[in-house]
C-alpha positions as CSV (number, residue, x, y, z in Angstrom):
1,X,151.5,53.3,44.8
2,X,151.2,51.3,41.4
3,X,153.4,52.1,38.4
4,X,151.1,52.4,36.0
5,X,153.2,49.8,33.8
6,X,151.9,46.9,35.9
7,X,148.5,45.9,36.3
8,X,146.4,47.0,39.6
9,X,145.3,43.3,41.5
10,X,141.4,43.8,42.0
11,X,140.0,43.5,44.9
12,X,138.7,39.6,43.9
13,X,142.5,38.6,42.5
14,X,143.5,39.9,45.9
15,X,140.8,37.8,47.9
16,X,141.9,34.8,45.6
17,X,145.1,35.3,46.7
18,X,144.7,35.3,50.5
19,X,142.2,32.7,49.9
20,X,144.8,30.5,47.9
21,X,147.4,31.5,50.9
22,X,145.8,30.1,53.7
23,X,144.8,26.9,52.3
24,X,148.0,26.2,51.7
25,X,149.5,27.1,55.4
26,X,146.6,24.4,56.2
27,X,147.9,22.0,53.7
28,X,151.7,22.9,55.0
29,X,150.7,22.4,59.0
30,X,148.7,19.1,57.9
31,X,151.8,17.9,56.2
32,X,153.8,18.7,59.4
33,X,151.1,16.8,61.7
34,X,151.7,13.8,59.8
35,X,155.5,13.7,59.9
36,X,155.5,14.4,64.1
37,X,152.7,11.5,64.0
38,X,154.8,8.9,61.9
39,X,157.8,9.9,63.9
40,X,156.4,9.2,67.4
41,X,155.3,5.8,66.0
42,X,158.8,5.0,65.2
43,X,160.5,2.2,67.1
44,X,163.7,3.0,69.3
45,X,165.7,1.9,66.8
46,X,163.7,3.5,64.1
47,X,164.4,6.9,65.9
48,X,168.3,6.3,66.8
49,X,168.8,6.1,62.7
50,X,166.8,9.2,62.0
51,X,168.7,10.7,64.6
52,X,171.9,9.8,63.7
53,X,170.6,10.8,60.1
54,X,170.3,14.6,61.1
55,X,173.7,14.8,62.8
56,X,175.7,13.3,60.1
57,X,173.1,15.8,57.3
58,X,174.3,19.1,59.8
59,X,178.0,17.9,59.8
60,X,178.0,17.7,56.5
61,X,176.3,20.7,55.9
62,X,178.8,22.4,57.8
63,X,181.9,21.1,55.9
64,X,180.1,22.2,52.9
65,X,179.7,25.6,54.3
66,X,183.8,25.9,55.2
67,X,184.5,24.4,51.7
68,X,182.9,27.2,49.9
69,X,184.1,29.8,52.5
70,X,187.6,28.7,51.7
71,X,187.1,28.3,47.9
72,X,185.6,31.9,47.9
73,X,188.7,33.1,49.7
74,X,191.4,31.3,47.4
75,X,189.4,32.8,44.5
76,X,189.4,35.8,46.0
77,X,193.4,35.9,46.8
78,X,194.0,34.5,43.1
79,X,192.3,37.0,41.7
80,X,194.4,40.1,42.7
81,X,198.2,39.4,43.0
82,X,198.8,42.5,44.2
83,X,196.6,42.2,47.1
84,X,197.7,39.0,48.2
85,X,201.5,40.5,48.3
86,X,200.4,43.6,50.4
87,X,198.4,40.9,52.9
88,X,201.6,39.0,53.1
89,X,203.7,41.4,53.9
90,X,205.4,41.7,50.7
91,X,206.0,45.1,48.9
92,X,207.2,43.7,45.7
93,X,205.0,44.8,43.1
94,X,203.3,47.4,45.5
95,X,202.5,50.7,44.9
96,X,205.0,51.9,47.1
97,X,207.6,49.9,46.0
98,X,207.3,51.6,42.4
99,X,207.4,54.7,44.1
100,X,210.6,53.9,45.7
101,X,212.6,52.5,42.3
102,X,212.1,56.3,40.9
């Protein structure tokens, strides 16, 4: 069970713990009461920017997410020459070509 490297939690440190835990999932759904309050008190316009807000956060989001997708791939392509022929379709510098100018 423990490695005897670390130190075994006592049985109070472990109370502690789920004591420190669940007063913070209190704190965290408070938190979350609040904001769904505030929100509903919005006006109509209030609400329109907030939503508009989100959308234009998750489109952004997304364009970040293919960015990175595509810069991952180019890196990836750039890194091996040899690779990037074979997915190409090129056998210059392939394995087989080698074989072939023996």
């Amino acid at each position: 069970r423990n490695d005897s490297s670390e130190p075994a939690i006592t049985d109070i440190q472990y109370s502690e713990a789920l004591q420190n835990l669940a007063e913070s999932m209190k704190r965290s759904e408070m938190t979350r009461c609040h904001v769904r309050m505030h929100c509903s008190m919005l006006g109509p316009e209030h609400q329109r920017a907030l939503y508009q807000a989100k959308v234009r956060l998750n489109q952004l989001t997304q364009q970040v997410q293919q960015l990175n997708q595509q810069q991952q791939i180019q890196q990836h392509q750039s890194s091996s020459p040899m690779t990037t022929s074979f997915f190409n379709g090129s056998s210059q510098g392939s394995f087989a070509n080698k074989m072939e100018q023996r």
